[in-house]
C-alpha positions in Angstrom: 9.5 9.3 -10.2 9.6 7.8 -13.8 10.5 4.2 -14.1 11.1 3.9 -18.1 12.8 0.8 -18.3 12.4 -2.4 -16.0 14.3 -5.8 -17.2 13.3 -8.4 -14.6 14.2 -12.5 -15.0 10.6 -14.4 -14.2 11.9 -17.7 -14.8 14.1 -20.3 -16.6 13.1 -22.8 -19.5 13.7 -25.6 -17.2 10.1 -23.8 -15.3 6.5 -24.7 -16.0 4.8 -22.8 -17.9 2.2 -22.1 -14.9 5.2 -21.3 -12.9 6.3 -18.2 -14.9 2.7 -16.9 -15.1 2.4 -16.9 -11.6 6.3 -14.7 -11.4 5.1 -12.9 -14.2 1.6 -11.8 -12.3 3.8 -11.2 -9.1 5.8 -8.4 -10.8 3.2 -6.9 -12.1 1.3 -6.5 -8.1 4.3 -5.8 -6.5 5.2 -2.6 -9.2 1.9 -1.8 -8.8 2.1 -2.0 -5.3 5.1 0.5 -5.9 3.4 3.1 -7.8 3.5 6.6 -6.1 0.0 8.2 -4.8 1.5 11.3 -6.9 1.4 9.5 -10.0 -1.5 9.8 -12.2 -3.0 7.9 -15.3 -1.5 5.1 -17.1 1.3 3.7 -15.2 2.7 1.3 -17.2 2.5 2.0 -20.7 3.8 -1.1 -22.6 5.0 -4.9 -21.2 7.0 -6.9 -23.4 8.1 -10.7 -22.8 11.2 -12.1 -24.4 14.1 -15.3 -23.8 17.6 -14.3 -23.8 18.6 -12.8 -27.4 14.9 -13.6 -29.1 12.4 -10.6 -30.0 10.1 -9.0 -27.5 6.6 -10.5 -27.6 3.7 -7.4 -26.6 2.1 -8.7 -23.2 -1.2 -6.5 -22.3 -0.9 -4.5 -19.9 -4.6 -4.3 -18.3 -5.2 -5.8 -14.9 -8.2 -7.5 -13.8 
């Protein structure tokens, strides 16, 4: 299984900004949560944040 593209809405600008980091960090668990036992190493390579039609911004991707 090879996910190489995920385009998920977190929010709205009408949301506080506390409000998207907590959607934001929920993604992030629940495609963890997702990742197959088969699957080994780095499982998500990259994470990039954007608004409708602005540039990606680079998120890191490490998890505490």
């Amino acid at each position: 299984m090879c996910i190489r593209d995920s385009h998920s809405s977190i929010g709205k600008s009408s949301f506080e900004p506390k409000k998207i980091e907590e959607n934001a960090n929920e993604l992030l668990k629940t495609i963890h949560k997702l990742k197959p036992t088969t699957v080994k190493g780095t499982y998500i390579k990259s994470i990039s944040m954007s608004s409708t039609m602005s540039p990606g911004i680079g998120i890191e991707t490490k998890m505490a």
